[in-house]
PAGU-264753 format. One record per residue (C-alpha): residue number from 1; residue in one letter; x, y, z. Coordinates in steps of 0.05 Angstrom, whole numbers, plus 5000, padded with zeros to 4 digits. Example, Ala and Ser with C-alpha at 12.3 -4.5 7.8 and 13.67 -1.06 7.14 Angstrom:
! PAGU-264753
+-------+-------+------+------+------+
: timar : nuvex :   xx :   yy :   zz :
+-------+-------+------+------+------+
:     1 :     a : 5246 : 4910 : 5156 :
:     2 :     s : 5273 : 4979 : 5143 :
+-------+-------+------+------+------+
! end
This chain:
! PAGU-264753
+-------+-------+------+------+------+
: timar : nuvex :   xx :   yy :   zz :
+-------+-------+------+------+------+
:     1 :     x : 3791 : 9220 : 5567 :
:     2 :     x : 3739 : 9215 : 5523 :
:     3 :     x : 3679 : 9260 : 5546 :
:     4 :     x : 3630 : 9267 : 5484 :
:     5 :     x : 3596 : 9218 : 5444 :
:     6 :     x : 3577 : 9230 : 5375 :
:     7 :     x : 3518 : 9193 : 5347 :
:     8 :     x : 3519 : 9182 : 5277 :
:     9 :     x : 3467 : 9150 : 5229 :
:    10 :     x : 3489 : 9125 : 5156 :
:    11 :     x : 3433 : 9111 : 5095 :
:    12 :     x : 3452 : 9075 : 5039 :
:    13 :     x : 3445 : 9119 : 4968 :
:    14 :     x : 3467 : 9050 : 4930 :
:    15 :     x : 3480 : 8977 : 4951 :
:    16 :     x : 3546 : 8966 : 4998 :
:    17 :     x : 3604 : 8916 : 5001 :
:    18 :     x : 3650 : 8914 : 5062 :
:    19 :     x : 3695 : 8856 : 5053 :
:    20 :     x : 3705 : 8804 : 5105 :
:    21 :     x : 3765 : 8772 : 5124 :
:    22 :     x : 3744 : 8716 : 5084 :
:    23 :     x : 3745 : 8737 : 5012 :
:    24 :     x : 3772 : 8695 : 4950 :
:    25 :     x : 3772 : 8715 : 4881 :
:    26 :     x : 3708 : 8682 : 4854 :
:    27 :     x : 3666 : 8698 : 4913 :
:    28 :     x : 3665 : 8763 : 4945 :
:    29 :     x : 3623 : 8767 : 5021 :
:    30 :     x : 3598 : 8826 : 5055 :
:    31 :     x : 3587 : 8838 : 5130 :
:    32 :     x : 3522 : 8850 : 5147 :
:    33 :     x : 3542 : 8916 : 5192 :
:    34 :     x : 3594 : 8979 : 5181 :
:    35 :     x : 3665 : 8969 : 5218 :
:    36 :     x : 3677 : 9027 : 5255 :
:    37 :     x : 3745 : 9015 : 5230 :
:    38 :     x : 3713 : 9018 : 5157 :
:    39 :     x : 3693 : 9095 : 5169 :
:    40 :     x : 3754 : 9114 : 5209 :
:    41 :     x : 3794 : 9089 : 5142 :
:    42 :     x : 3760 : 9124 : 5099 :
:    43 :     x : 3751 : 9186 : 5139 :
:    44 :     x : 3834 : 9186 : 5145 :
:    45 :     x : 3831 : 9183 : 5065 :
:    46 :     x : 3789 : 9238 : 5049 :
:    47 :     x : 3825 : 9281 : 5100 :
:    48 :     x : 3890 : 9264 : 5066 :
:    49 :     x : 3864 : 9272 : 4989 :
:    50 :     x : 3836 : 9336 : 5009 :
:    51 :     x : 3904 : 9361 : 5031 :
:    52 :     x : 3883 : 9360 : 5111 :
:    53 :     x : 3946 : 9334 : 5136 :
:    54 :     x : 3955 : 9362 : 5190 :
:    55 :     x : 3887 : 9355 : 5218 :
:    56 :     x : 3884 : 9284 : 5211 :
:    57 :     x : 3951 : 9288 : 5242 :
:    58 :     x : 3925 : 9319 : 5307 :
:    59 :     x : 3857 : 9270 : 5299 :
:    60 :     x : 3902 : 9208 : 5302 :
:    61 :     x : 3964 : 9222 : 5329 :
:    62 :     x : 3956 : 9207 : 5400 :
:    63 :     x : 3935 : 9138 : 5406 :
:    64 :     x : 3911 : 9141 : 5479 :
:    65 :     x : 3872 : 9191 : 5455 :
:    66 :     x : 3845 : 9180 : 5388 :
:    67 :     x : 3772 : 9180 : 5370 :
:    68 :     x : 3731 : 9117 : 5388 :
:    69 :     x : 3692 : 9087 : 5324 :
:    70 :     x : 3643 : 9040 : 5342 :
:    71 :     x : 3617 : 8994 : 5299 :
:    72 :     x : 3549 : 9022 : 5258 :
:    73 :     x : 3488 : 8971 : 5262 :
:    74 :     x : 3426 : 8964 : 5216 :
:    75 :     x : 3373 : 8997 : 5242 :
:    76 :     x : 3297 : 9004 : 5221 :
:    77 :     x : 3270 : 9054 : 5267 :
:    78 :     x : 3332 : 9100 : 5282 :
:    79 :     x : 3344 : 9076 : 5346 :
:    80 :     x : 3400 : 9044 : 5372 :
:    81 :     x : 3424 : 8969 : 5356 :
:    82 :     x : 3453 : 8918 : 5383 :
:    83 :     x : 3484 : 8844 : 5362 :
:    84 :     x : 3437 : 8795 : 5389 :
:    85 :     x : 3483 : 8757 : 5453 :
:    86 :     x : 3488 : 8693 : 5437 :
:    87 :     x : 3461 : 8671 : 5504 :
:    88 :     x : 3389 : 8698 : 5472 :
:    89 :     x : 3332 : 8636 : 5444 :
:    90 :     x : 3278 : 8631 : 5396 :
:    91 :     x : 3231 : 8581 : 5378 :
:    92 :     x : 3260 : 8540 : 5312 :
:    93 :     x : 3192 : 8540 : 5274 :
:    94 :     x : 3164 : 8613 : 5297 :
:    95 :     x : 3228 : 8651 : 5318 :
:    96 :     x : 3223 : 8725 : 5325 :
:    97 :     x : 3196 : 8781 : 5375 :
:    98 :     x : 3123 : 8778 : 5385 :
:    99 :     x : 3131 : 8856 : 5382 :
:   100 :     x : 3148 : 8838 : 5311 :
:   101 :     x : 3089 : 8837 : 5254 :
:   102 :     x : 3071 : 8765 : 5243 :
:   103 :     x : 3065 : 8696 : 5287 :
:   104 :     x : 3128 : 8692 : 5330 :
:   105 :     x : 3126 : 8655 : 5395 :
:   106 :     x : 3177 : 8707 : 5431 :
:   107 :     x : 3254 : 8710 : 5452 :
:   108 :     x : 3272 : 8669 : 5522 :
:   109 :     x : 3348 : 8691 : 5550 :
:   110 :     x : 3379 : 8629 : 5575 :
:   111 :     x : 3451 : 8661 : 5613 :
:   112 :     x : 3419 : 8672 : 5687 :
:   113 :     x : 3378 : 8607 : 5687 :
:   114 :     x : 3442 : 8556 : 5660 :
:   115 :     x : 3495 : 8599 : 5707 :
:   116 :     x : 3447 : 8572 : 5762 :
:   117 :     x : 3430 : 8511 : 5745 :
:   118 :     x : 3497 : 8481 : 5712 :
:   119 :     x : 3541 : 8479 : 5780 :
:   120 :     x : 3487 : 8458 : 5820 :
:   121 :     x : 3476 : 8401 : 5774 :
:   122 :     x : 3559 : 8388 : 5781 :
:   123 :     x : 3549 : 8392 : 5854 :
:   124 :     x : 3496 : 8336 : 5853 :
:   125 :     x : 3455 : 8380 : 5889 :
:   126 :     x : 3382 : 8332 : 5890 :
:   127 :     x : 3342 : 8374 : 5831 :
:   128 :     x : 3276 : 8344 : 5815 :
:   129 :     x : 3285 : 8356 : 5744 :
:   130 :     x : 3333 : 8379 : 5695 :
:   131 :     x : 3331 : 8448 : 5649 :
:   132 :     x : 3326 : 8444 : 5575 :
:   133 :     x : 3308 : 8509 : 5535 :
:   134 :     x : 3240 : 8502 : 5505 :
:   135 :     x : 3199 : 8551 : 5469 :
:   136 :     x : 3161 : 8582 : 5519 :
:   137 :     x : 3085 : 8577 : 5471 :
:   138 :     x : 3099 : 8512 : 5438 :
:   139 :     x : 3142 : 8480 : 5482 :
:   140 :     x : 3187 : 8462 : 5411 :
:   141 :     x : 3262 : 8465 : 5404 :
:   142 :     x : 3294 : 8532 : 5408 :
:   143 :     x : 3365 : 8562 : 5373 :
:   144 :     x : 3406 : 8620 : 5374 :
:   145 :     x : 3366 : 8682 : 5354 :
:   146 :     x : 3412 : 8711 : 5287 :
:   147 :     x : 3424 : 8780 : 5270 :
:   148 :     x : 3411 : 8850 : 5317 :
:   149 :     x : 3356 : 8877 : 5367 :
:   150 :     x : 3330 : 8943 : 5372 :
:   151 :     x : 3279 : 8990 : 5420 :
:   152 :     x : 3270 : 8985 : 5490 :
:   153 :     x : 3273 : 8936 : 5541 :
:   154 :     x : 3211 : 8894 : 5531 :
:   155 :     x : 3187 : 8922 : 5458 :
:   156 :     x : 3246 : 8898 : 5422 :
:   157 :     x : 3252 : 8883 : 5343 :
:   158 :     x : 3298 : 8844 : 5310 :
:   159 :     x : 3335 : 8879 : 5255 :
:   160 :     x : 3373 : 8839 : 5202 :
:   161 :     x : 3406 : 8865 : 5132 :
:   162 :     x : 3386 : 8851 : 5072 :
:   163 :     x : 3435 : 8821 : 5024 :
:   164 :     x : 3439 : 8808 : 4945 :
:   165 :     x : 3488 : 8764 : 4912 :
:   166 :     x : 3503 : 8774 : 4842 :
:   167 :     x : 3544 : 8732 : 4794 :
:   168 :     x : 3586 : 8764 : 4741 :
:   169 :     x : 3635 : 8745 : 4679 :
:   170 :     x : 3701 : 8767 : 4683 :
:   171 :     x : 3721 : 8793 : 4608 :
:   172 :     x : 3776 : 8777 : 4568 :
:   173 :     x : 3819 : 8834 : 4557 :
:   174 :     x : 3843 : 8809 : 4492 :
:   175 :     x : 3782 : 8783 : 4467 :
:   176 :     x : 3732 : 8834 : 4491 :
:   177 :     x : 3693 : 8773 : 4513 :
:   178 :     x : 3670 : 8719 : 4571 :
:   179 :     x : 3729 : 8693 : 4603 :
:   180 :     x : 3734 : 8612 : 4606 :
:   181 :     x : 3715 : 8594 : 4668 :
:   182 :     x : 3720 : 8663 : 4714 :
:   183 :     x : 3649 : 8665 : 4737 :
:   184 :     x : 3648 : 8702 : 4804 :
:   185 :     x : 3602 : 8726 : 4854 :
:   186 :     x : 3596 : 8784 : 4904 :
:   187 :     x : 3553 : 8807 : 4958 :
:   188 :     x : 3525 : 8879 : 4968 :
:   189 :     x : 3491 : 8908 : 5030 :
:   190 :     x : 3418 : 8933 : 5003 :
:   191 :     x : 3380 : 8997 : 5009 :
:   192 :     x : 3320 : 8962 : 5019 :
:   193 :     x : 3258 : 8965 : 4986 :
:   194 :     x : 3212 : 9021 : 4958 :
:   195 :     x : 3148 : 9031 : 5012 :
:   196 :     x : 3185 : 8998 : 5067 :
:   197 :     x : 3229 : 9034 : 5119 :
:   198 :     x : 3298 : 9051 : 5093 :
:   199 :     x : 3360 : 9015 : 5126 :
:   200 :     x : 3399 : 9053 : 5167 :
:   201 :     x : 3459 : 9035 : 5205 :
:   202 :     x : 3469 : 9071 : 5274 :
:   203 :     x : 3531 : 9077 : 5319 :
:   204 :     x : 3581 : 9130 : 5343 :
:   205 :     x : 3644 : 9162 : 5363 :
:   206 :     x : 3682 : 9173 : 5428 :
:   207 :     x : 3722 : 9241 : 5424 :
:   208 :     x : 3743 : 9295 : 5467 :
:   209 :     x : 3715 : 9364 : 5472 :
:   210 :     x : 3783 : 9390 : 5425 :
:   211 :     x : 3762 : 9331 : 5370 :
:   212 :     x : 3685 : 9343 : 5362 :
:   213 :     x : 3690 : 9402 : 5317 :
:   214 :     x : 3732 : 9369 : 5269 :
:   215 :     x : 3695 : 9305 : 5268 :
:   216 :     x : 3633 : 9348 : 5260 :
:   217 :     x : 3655 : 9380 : 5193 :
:   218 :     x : 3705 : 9322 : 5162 :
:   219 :     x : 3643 : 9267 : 5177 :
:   220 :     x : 3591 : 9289 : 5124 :
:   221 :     x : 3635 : 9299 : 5074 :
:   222 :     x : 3643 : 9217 : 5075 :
:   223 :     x : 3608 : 9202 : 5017 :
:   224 :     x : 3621 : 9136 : 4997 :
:   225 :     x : 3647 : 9070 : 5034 :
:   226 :     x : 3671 : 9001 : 5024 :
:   227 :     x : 3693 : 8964 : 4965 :
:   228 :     x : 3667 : 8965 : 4891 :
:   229 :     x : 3665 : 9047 : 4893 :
:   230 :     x : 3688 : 9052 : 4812 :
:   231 :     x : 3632 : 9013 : 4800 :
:   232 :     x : 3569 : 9053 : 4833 :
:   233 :     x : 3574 : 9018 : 4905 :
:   234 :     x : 3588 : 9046 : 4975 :
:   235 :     x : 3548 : 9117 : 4966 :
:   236 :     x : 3528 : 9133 : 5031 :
:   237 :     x : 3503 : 9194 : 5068 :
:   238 :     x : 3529 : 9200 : 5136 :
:   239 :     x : 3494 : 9235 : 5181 :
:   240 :     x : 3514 : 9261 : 5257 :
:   241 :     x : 3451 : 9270 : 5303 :
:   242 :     x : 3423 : 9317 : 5349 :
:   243 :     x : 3390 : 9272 : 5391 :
:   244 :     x : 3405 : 9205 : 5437 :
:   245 :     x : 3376 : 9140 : 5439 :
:   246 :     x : 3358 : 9140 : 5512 :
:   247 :     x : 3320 : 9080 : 5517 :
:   248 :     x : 3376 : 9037 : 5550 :
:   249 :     x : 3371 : 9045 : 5633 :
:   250 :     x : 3426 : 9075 : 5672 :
:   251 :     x : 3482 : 9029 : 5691 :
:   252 :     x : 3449 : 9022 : 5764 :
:   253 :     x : 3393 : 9002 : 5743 :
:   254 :     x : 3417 : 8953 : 5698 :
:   255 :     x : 3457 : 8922 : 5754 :
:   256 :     x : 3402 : 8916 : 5805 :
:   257 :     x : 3359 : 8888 : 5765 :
:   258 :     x : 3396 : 8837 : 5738 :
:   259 :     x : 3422 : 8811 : 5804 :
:   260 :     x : 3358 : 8818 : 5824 :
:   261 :     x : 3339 : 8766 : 5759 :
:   262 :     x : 3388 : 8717 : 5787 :
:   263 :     x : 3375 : 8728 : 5867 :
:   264 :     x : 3302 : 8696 : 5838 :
:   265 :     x : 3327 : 8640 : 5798 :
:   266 :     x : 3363 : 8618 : 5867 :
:   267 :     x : 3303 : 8622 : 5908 :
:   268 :     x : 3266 : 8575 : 5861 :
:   269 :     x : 3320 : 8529 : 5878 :
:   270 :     x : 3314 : 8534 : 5950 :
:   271 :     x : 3242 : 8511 : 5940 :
:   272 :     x : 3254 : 8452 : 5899 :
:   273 :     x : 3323 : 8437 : 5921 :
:   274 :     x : 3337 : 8459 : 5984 :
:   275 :     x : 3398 : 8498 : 5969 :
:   276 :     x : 3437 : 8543 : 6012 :
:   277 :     x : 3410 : 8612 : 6003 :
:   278 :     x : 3450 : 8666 : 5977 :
:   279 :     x : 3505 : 8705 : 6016 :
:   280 :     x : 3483 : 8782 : 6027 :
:   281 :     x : 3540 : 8814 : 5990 :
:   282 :     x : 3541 : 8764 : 5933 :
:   283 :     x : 3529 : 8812 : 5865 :
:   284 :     x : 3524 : 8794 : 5797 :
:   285 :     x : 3531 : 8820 : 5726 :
:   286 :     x : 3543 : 8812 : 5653 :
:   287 :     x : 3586 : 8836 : 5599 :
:   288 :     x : 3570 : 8831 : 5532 :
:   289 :     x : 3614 : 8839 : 5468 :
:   290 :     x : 3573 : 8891 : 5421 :
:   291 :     x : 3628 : 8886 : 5374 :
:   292 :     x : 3688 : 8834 : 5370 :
:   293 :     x : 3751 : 8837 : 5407 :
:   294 :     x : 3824 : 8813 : 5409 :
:   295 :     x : 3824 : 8801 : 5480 :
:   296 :     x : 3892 : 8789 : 5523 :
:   297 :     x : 3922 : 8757 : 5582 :
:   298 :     x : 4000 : 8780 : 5591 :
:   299 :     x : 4007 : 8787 : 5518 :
:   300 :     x : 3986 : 8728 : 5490 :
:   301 :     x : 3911 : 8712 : 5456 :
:   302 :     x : 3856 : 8696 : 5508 :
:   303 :     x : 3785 : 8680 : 5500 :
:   304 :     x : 3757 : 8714 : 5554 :
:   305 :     x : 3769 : 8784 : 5592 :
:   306 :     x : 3825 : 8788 : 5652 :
:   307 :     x : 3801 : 8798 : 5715 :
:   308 :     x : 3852 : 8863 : 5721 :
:   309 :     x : 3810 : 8897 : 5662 :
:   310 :     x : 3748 : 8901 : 5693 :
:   311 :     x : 3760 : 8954 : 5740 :
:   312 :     x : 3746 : 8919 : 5802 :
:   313 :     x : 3784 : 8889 : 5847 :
:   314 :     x : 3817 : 8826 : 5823 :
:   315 :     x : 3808 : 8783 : 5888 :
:   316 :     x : 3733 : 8803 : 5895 :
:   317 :     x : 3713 : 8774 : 5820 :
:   318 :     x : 3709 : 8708 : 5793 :
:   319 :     x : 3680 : 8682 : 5722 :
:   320 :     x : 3614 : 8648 : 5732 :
:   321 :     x : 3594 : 8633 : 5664 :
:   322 :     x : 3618 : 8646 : 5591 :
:   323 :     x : 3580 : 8638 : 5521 :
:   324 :     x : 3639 : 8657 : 5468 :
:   325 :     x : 3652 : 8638 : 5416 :
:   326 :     x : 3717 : 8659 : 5377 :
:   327 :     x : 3745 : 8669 : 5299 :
:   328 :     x : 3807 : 8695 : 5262 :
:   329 :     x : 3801 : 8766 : 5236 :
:   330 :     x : 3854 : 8813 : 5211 :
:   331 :     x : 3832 : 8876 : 5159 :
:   332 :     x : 3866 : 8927 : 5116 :
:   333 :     x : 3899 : 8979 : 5141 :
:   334 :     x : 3882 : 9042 : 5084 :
:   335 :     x : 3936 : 9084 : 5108 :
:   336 :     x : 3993 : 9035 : 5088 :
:   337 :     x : 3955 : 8998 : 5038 :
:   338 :     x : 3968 : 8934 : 5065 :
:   339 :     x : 3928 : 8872 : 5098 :
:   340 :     x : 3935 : 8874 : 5172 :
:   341 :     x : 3965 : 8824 : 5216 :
:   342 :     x : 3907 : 8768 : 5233 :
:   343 :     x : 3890 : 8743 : 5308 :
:   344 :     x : 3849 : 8710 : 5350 :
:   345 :     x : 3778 : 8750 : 5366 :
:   346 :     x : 3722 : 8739 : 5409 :
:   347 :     x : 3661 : 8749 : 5363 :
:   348 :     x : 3611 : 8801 : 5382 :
:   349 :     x : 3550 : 8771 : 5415 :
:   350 :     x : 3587 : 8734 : 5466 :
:   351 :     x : 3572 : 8740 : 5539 :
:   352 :     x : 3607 : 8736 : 5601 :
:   353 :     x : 3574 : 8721 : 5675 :
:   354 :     x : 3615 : 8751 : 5731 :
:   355 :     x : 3601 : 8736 : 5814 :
:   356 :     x : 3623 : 8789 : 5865 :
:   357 :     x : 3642 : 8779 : 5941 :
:   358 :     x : 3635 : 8837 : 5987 :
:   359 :     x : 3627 : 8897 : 5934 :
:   360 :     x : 3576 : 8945 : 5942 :
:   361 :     x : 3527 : 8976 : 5879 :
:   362 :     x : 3565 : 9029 : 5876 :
:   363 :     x : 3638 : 8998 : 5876 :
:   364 :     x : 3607 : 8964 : 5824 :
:   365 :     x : 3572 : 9020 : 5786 :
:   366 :     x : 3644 : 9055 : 5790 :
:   367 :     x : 3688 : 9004 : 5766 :
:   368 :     x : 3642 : 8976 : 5704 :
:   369 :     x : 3618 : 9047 : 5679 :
:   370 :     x : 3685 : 9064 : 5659 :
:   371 :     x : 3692 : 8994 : 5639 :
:   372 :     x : 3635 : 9002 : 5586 :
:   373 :     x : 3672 : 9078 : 5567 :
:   374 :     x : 3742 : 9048 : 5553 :
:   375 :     x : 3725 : 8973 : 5527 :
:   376 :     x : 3761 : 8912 : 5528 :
:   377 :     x : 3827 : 8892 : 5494 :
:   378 :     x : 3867 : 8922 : 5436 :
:   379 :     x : 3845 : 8962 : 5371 :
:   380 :     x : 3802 : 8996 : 5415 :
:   381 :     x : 3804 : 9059 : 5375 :
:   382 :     x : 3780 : 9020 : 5313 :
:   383 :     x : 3713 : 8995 : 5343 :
:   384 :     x : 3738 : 8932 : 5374 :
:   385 :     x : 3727 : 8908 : 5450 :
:   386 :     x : 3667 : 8945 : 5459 :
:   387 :     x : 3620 : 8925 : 5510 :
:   388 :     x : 3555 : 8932 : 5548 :
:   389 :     x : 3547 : 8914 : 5621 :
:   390 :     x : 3482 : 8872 : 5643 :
:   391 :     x : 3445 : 8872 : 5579 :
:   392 :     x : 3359 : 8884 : 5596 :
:   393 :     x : 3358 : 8835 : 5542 :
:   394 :     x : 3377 : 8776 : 5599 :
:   395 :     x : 3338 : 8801 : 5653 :
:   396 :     x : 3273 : 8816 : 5609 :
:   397 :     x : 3278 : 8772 : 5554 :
:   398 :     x : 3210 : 8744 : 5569 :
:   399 :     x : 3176 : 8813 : 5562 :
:   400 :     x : 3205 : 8825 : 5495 :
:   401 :     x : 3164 : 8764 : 5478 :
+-------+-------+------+------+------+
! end
């Protein structure tokens, strides 16, 4: 079991490229993030050009056990980040935080209010009106708030990365000149620029007790990362840090709260609507993908998580609302030089709504905090399937406004 958690922060000493799964030969993208599975890869390498062998043989060689890489996000003010769910709104003119420097009319989270509304609307319950997400200062259209979040619930920032695209000649090896008609264009990560905060990208790594030591002196000798290294790109200077980011609340309170959210959204119902109140030992929560995952049901592809890996009793859970969305990814696999199988993965951002019958807080609180240790689905190890259980971010949107 995985008992220590290494927090790690990377700066950028030149402009980065981590390909995406959807690279051609004239255009080259970039993720806007670091793949946990990017720095395990090249942490294996420089263990095994520097002759470490054996080391990285007792680093990876239990799979059960291996060390957890989370994915690293861009961060502005050190703290940690988080892909924005994709349940979260902004206003289409003036989107943004109003925390943020500017005019922004604020961030509204729609999951609690549409898992309420949508099956008493199928039930034909009589609602006097209907819900449409509006901008909650102008009243305009909203859509999907892009990129990550940062800071504490209430006082959050939206963090996004900065990225160049540069077309280049290809030269004719004969010649010495322009190739006809190779024009081609990549994409680089940026450092950011002079008198404004640097980027940083922030995540971290599961291990055991046996497994920090070694992480702690192989990690800062990473020096470099992603694609286009011969060339000056990918210098990086990772970092492992002494401190926490402790501004997300304890599970608990997380859970409380945002049944609490939704216990409220009923009641407004029972005003206007005249719905049956709420059972007494109906609970419910949220789990959100903070980085994508190839999620399973009896070995085949699914697009949401099993009941059986929550950690809770199967009979005692039901799905109450999803917002997923899903892609084909695959990757390279360093080691054996060769592109990795693709599948089906549920994109980070997406958010699932569960209701409980008859569990208590802490049955919950026990079930879902090892659920938020171990993760959902496979390549686990790599960075995938992790998640965060009842997000502040749906239960205090409108303070973060």
């Amino acid at each position: 079991m995985h008992t220590k958690r290494l927090e790690l922060q990377i700066s950028l000493k030149s402009p980065l490229m981590i390909g995406s799964d959807g690279q051609s030969t004239l255009y080259n993208q970039t993720r806007d993030y670091i793949p946990g599975s990017a720095l395990r890869g090249t942490l294996a390498s420089a263990m095994t050009v520097a002759g470490a062998g054996e080391t990285l043989a007792e680093l990876f060689g239990n799979q059960n056990l291996a060390p957890v890489f989370e994915n690293l996000y861009p961060s502005r003010g050190g703290g940690q980040t988080y892909p924005a769910p994709l349940s979260a709104r902004t206003c289409k003119y003036y989107g943004g935080f109003r925390s943020q420097k500017g005019e922004h009319h604020g961030v509204v989270d729609v999951l609690i209010r549409q898992a309420i509304f949508e099956p008493l609307l199928e039930a034909r319950v009589g609602l006097p009106c209907l819900y449409e997400p509006r901008c909650p200062e102008c009243h305009s259209a909203v859509e999907s708030l892009d990129g990550y979040y940062e800071g504490m619930p209430g006082q959050y920032e939206q963090t996004t990365t900065p990225v160049r695209r540069i077309s280049r000649t290809a030269i004719d090896r004969r010649r010495q000149t322009a190739a006809d008609r190779l024009l081609y264009t990549i994409e680089t990560m940026e450092p950011g620029k002079r008198g404004k905060s640097p980027l940083l990208f922030r995540g971290a790594v599961l291990c055991t007790e046996a497994q920090e030591a070694t992480l702690g002196r192989w990690l800062p000798r990473v020096k470099s990362i992603g694609g286009g290294r011969s060339r000056g790109l990918g210098r990086v200077e990772v970092e492992i840090l002494s401190w926490a980011d402790d501004s997300l609340p304890a599970l608990r309170e997380r859970l409380g709260q945002f049944d609490a959210a939704v216990r409220a959204e009923w009641r407004f119902y029972q005003r206007v609507a005249g719905v049956e109140p709420l059972a007494d030992d109906a609970r419910f929560f949220s789990v959100d993908l903070v980085s994508p995952a190839f999620l399973t049901h009896h070995s085949l592809p699914a697009t949401h998580p099993a009941l059986e890996y929550l950690g809770l009793p199967v009979e005692a859970v039901r799905l109450w609302k999803a917002i997923s969305r899903q892609t084909v990814m695959g990757g390279w696999h360093m080691g054996g030089k060769l592109p990795r199988r693709t599948a089906l993965a549920t994109e980070m951002g997406s958010v699932f709504m569960y209701r409980t019958e008859g569990l208590s807080l802490d049955d919950l609180e026990a079930g879902l905090q090892k659920l938020e240790l171990v993760g959902l689905g496979a390549e686990r190890s790599r960075g995938f399937g992790r998640v965060l259980v009842s997000s502040p971010i749906h239960y205090q949107a409108e303070e973060a406004r």
